[in-house]
Backbone as a chain_set.jsonl record, in Angstrom:
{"seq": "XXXXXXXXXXXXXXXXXXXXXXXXXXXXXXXXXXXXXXXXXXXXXXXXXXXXXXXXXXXXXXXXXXXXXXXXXXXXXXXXXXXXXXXXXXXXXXXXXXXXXXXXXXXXXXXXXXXXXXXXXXXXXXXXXXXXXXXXXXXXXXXXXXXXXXXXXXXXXXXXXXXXXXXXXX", "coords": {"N": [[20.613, 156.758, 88.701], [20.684, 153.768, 89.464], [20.764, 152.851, 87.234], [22.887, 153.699, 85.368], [24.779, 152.64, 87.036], [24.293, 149.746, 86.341], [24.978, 149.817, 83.489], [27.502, 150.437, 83.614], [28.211, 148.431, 84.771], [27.721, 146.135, 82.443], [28.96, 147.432, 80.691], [31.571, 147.027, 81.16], [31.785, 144.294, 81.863], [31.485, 143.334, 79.021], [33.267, 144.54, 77.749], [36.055, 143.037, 79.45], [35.17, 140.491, 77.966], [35.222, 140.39, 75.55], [38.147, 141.378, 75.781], [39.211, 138.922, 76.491], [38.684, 137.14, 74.171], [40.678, 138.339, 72.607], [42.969, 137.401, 73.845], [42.575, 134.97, 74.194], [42.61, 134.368, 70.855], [44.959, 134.808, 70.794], [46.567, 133.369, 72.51], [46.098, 130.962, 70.799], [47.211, 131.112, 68.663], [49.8, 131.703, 69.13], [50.257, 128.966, 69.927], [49.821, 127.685, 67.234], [52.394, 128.529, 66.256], [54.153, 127.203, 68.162], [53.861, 124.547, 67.241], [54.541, 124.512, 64.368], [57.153, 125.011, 64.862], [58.282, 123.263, 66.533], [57.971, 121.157, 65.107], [55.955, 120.07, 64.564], [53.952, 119.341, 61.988], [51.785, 117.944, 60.653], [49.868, 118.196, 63.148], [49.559, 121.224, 62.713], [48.661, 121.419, 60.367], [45.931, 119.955, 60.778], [44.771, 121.635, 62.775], [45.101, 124.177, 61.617], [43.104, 125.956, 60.987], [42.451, 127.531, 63.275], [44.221, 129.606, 63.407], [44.57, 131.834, 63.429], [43.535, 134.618, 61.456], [42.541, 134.621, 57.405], [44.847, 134.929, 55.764], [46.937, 134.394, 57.52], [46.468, 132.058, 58.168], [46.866, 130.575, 56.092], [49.456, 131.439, 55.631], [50.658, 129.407, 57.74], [49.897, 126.901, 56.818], [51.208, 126.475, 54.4], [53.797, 126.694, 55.225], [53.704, 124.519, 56.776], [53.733, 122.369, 55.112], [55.997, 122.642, 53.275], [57.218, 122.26, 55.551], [56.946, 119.679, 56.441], [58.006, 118.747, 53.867], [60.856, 118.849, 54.722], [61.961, 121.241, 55.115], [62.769, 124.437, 56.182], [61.963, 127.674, 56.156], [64.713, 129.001, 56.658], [66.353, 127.122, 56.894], [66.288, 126.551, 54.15], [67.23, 129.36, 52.811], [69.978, 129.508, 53.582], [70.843, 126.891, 52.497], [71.168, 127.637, 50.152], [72.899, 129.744, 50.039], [74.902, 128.419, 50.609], [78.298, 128.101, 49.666], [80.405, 126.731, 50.415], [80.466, 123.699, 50.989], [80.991, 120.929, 49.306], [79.008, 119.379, 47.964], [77.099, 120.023, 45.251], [74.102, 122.212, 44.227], [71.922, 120.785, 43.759], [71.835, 118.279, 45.054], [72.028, 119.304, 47.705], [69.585, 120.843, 47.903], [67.908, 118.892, 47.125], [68.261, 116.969, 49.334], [66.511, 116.074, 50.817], [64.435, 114.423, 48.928], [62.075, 112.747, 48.173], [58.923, 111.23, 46.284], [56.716, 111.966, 47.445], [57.537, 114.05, 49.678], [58.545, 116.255, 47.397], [55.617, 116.796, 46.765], [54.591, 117.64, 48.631], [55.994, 120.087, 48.822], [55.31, 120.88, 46.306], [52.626, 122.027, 46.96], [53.272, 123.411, 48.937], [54.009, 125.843, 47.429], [51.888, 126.737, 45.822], [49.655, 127.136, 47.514], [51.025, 129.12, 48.733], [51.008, 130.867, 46.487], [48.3, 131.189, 46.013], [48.002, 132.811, 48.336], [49.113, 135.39, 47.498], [48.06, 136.005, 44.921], [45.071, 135.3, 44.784], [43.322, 134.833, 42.809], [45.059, 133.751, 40.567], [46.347, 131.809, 41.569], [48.727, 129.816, 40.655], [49.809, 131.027, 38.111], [52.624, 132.047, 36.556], [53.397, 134.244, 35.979], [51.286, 136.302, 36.397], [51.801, 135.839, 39.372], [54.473, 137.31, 39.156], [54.076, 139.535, 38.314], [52.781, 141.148, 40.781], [54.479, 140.239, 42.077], [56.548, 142.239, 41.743], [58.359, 144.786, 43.022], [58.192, 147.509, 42.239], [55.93, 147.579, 40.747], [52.206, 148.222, 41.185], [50.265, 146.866, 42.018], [51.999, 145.336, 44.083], [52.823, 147.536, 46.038], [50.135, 147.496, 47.14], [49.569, 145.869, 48.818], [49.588, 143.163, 51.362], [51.495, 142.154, 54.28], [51.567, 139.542, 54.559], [51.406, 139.001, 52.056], [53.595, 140.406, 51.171], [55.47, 138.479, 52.193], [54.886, 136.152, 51.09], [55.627, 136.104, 48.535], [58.406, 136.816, 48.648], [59.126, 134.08, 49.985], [57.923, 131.851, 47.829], [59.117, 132.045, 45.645], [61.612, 130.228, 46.451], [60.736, 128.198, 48.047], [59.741, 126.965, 45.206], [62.512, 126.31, 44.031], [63.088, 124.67, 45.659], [61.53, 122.251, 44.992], [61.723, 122.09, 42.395], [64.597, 121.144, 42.497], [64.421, 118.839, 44.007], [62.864, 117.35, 42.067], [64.499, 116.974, 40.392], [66.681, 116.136, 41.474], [65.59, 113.395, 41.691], [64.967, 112.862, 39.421], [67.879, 112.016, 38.425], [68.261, 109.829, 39.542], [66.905, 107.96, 38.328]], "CA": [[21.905, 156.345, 89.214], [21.141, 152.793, 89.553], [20.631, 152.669, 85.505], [24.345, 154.076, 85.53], [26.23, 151.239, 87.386], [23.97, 148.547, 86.017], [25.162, 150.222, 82.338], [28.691, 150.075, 84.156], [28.894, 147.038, 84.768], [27.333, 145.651, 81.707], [30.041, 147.743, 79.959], [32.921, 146.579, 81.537], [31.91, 142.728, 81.183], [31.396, 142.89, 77.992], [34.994, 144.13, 77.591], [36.517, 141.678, 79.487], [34.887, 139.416, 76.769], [36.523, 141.031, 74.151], [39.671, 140.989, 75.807], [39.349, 137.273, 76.62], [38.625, 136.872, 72.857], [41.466, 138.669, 72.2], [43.7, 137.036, 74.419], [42.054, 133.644, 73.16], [43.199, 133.978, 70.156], [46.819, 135.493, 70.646], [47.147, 131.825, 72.638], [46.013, 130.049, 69.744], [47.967, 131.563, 67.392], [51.115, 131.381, 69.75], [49.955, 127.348, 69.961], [50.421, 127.166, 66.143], [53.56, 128.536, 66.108], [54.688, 126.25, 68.755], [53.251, 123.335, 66.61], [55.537, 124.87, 63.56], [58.662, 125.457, 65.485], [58.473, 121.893, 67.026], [57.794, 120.152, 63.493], [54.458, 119.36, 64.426], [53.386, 119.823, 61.014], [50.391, 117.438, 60.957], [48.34, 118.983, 63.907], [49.457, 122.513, 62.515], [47.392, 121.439, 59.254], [44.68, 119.578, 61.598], [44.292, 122.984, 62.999], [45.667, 125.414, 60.859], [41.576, 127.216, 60.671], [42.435, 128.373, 64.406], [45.611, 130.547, 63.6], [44.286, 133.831, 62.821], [42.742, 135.375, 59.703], [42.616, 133.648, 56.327], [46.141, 135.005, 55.275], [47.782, 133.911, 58.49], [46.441, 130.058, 58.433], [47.233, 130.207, 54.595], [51.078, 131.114, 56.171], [51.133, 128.299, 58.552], [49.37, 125.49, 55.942], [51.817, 126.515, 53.29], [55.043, 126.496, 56.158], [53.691, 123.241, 57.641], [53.636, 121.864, 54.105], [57.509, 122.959, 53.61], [58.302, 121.483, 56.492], [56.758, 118.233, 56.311], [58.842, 118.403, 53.388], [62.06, 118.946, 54.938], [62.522, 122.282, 54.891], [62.465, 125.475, 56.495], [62.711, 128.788, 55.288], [66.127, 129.453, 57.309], [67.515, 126.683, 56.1], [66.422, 126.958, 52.273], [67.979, 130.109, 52.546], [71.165, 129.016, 54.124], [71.295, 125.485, 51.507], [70.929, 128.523, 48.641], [73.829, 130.799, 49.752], [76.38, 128.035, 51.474], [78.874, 128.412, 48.489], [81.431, 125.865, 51.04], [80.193, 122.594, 50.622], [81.042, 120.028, 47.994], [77.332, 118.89, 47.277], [76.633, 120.719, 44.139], [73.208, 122.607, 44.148], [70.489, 119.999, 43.444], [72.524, 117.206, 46.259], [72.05, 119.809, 48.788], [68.127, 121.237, 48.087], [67.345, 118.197, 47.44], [68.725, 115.998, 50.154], [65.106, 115.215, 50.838], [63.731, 113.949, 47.849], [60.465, 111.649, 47.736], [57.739, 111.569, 45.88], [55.675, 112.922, 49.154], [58.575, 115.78, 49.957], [58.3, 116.881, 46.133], [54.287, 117.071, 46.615], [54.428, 119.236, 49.921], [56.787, 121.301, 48.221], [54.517, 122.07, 45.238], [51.302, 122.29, 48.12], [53.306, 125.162, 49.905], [53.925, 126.688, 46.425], [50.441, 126.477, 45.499], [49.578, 127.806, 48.724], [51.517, 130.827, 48.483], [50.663, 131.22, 45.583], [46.569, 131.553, 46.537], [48.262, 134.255, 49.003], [49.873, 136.523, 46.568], [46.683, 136.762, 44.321], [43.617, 133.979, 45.069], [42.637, 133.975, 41.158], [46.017, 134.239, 40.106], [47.323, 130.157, 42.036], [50.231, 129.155, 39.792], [49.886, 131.372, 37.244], [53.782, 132.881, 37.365], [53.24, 135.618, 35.202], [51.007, 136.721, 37.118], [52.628, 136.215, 40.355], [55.829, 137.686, 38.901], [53.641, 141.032, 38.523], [52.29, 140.957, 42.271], [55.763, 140.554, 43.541], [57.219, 143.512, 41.271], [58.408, 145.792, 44.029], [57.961, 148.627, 41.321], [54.198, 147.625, 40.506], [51.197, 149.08, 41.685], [49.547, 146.146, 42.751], [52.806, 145.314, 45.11], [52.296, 148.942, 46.949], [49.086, 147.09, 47.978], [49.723, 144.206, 49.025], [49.788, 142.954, 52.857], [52.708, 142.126, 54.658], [51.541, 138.514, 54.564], [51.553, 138.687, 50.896], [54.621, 140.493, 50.726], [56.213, 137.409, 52.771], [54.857, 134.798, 50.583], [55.966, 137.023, 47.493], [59.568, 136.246, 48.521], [58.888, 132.566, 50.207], [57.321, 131.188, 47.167], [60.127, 131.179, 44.842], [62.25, 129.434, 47.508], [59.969, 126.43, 47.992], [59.91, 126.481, 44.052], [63.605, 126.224, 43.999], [63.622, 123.179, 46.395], [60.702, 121.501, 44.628], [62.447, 121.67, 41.366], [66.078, 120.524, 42.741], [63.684, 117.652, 44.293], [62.253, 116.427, 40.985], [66.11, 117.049, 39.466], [67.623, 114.312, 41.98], [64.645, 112.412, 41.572], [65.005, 111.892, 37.971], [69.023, 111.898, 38.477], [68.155, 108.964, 40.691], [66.166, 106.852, 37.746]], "C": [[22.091, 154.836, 89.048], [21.323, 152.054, 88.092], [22.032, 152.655, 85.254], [25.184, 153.287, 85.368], [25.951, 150.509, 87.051], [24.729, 148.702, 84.223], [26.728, 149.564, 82.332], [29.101, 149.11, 83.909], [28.895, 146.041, 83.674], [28.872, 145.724, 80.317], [31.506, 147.404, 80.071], [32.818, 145.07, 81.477], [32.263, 142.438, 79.893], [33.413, 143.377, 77.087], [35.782, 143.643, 77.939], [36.262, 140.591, 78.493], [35.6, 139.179, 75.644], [37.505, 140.888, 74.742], [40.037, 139.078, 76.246], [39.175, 136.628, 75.251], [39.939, 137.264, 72.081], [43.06, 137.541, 72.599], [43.781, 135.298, 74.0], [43.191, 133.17, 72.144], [44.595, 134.363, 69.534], [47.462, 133.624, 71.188], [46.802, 130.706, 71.718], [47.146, 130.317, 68.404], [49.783, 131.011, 67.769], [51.19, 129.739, 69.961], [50.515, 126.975, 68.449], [51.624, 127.478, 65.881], [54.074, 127.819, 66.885], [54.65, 125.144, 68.172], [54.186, 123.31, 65.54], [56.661, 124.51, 63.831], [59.159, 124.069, 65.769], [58.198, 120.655, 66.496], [56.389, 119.55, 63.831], [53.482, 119.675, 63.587], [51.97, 119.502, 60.903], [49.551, 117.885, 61.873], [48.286, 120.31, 63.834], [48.351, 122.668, 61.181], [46.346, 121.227, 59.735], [44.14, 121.255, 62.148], [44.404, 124.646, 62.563], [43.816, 126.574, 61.046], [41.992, 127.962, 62.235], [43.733, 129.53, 64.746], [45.399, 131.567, 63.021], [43.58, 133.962, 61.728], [42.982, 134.401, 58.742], [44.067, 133.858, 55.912], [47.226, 134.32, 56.462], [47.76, 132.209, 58.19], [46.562, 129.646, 56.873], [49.105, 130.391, 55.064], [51.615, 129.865, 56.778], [50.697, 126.939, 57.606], [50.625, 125.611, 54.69], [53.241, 126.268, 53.982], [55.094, 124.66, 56.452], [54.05, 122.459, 56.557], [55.357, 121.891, 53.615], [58.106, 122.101, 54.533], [58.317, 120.152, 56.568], [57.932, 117.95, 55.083], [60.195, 118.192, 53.591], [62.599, 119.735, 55.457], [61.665, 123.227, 55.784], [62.909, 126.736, 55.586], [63.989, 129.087, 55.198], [66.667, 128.527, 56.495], [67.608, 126.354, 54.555], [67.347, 128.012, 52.064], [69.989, 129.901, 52.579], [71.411, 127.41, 53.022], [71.569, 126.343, 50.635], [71.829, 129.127, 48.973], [74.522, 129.844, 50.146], [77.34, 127.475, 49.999], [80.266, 126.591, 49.56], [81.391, 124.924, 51.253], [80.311, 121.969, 49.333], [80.243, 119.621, 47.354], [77.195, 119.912, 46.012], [74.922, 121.181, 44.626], [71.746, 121.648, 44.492], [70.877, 118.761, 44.778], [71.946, 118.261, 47.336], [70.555, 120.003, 48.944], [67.846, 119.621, 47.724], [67.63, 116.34, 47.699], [67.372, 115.076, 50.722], [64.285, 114.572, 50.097], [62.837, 112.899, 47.639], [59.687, 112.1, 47.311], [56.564, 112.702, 46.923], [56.557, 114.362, 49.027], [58.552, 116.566, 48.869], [56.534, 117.153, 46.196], [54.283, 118.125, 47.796], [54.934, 120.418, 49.413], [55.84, 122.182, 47.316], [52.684, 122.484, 45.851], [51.642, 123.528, 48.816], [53.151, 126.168, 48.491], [52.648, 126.864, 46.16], [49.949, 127.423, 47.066], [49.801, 129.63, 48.787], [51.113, 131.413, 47.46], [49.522, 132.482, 45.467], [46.948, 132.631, 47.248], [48.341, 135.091, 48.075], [48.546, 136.719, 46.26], [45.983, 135.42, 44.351], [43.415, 133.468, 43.579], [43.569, 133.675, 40.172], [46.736, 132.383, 40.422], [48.445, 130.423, 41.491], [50.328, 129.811, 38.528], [51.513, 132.44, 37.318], [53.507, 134.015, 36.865], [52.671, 136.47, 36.147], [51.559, 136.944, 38.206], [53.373, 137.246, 40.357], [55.433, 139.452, 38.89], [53.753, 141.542, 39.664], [53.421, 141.277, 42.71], [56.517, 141.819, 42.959], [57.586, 144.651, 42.215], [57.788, 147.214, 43.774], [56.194, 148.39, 40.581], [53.212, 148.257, 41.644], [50.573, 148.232, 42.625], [50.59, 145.633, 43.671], [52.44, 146.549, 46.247], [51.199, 148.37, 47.864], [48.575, 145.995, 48.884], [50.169, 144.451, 50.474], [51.446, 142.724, 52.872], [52.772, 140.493, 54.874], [51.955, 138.216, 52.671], [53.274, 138.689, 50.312], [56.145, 138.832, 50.878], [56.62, 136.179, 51.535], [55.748, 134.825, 48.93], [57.828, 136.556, 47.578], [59.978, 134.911, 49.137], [58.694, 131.636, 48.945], [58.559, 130.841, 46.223], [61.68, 130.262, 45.666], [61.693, 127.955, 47.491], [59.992, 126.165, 46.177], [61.097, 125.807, 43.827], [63.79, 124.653, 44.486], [62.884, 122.518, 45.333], [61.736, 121.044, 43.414], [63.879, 120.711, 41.557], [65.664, 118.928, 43.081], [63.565, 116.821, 43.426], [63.714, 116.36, 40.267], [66.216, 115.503, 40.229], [66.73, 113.282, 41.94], [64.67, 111.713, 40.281], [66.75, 110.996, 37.578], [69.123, 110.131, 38.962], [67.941, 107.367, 39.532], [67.324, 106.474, 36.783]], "O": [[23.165, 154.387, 88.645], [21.877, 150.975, 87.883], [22.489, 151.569, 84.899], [25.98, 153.02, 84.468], [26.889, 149.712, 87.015], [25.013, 147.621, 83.708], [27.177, 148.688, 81.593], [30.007, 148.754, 83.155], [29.751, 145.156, 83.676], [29.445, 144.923, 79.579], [32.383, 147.51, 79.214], [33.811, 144.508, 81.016], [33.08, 141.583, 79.55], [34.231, 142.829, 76.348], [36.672, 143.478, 77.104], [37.175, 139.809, 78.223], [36.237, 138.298, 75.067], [38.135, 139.977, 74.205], [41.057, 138.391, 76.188], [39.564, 135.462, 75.192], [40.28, 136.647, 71.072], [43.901, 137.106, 71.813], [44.748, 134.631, 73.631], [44.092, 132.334, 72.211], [45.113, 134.292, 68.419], [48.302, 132.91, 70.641], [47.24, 129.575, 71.924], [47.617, 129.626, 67.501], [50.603, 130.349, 67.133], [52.315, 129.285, 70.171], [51.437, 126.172, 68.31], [52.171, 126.655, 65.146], [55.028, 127.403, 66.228], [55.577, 124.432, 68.56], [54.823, 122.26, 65.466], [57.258, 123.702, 63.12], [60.253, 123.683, 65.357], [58.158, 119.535, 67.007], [55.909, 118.572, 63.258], [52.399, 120.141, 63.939], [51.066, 120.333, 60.993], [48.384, 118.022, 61.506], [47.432, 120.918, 64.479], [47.535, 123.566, 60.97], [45.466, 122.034, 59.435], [43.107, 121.797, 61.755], [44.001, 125.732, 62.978], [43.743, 127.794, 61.198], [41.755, 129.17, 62.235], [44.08, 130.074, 65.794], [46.071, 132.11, 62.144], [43.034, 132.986, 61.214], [43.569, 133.369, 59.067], [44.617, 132.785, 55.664], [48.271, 133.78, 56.1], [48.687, 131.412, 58.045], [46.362, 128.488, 56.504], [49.897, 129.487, 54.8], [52.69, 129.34, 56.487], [51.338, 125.913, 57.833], [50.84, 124.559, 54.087], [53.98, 125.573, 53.285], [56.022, 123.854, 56.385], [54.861, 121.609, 56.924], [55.871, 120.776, 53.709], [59.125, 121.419, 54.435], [59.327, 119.465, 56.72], [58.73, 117.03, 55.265], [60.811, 117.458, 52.819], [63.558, 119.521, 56.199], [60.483, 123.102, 56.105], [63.767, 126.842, 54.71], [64.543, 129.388, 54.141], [67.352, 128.834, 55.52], [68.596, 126.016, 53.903], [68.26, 127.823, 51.259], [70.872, 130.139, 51.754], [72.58, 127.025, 53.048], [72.51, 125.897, 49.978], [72.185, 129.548, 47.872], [75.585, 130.465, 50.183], [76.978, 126.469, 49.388], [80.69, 125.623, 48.929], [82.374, 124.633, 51.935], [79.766, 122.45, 48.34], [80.452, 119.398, 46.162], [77.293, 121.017, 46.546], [74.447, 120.413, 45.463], [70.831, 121.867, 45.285], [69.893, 118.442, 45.446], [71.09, 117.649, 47.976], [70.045, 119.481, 49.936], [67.292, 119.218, 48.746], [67.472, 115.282, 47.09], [67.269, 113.872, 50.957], [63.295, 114.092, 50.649], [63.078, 112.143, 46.698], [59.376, 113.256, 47.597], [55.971, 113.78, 46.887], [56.27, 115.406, 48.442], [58.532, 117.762, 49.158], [56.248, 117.996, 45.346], [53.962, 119.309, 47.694], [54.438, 121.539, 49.526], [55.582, 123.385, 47.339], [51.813, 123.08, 45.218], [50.882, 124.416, 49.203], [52.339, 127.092, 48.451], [52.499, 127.853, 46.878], [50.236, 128.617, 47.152], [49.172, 130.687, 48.844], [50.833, 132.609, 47.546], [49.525, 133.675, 45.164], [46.312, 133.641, 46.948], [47.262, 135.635, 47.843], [47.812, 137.398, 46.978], [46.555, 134.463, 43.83], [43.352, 132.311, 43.163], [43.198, 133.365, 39.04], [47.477, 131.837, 39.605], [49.149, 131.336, 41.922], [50.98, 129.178, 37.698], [51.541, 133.443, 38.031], [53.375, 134.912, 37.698], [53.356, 137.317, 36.72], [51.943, 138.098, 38.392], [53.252, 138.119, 41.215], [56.155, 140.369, 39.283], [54.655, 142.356, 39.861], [53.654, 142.211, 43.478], [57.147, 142.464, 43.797], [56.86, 145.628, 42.033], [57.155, 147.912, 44.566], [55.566, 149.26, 39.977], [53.538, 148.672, 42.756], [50.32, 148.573, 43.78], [49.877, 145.244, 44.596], [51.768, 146.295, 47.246], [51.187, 148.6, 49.073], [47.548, 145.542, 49.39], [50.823, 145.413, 50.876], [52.31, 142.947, 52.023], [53.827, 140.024, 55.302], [52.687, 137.323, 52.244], [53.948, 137.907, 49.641], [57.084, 138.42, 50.197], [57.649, 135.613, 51.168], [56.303, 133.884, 48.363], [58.391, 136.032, 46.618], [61.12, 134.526, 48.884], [59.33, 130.583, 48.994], [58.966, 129.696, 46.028], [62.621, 129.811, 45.012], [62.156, 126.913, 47.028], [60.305, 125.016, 45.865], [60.958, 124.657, 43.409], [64.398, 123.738, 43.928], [63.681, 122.072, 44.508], [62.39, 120.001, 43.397], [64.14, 119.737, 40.851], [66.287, 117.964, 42.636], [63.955, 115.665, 43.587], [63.848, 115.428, 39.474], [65.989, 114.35, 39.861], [67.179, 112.163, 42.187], [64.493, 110.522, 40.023], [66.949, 109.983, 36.907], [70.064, 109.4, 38.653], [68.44, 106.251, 39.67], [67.198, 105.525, 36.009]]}, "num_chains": 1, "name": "protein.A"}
């Protein structure tokens, strides 16, 4: 009997543990998105290793990197469809344009990249397979991948409009 409750109890600590591990790192994770959200790009890279799995803190290093540049996803998307502004295309993506904001840009790309396929970086071709909705190797692909799969040519988009007004500039 007393083997029992000592088993008991042993068994029920040790899952509290686990759920304090769990719980751990749901508030770490919910920390880097606060760090994101509130442009605190720099201590989201400083700590990016504590935001989940390797595909997650490859999301937030490749976001933080975006944002330092300027940009968010929302509003890449929203600079790319607002048809009602006078800025022409390249004025609008790239309202941010420095040397630096053009390097974060091609750091998230790069980034995402390594998501989609690791041996694959910057190779588009490749990529361009990966993201094929109608490929095989898409079917298999996470839901982090799938993300970055339609993120990546977004941050391309800016980067390029970047180096446009940049040369527009010289």
């Amino acid at each position: 009997m007393r083997g029992r409750v000592g088993l008991a109890v042993l068994l029920g600590a040790a899952l509290m543990l686990v759920g304090c591990n769990e719980s751990t790192s749901e508030a770490k994770k919910y920390e880097c998105q606060q760090w994101l959200n509130s442009g605190n790009y720099e201590k989201l890279l400083d700590k990016s290793s504590q935001c989940g799995n390797e595909q997650e803190q490859q999301m937030y290093r490749a976001a933080a990197h975006a944002g330092k540049a300027g940009f968010t996803i929302s509003a890449l998307i929203r600079d790319l469809t607002d048809e009602g502004e006078d800025q022409d295309f390249v004025e609008r993506l790239g309202r941010n344009a420095t040397a630096a904001s053009v390097q974060d840009l091609n750091e998230s790309k790069r980034i995402y990249g390594l998501l989609i396929k690791p041996d694959a970086e910057n190779d588009t071709a490749q990529l361009r397979d990966v993201c094929r909705r109608d490929s095989e190797e898409y079917n298999q692909t996470t839901s982090y991948q799938k993300d970055a799969c339609f993120i990546r040519p977004l941050v391309s988009t800016a980067q390029l409009a970047g180096q446009m007004k940049r040369i527009r500039a010289l």
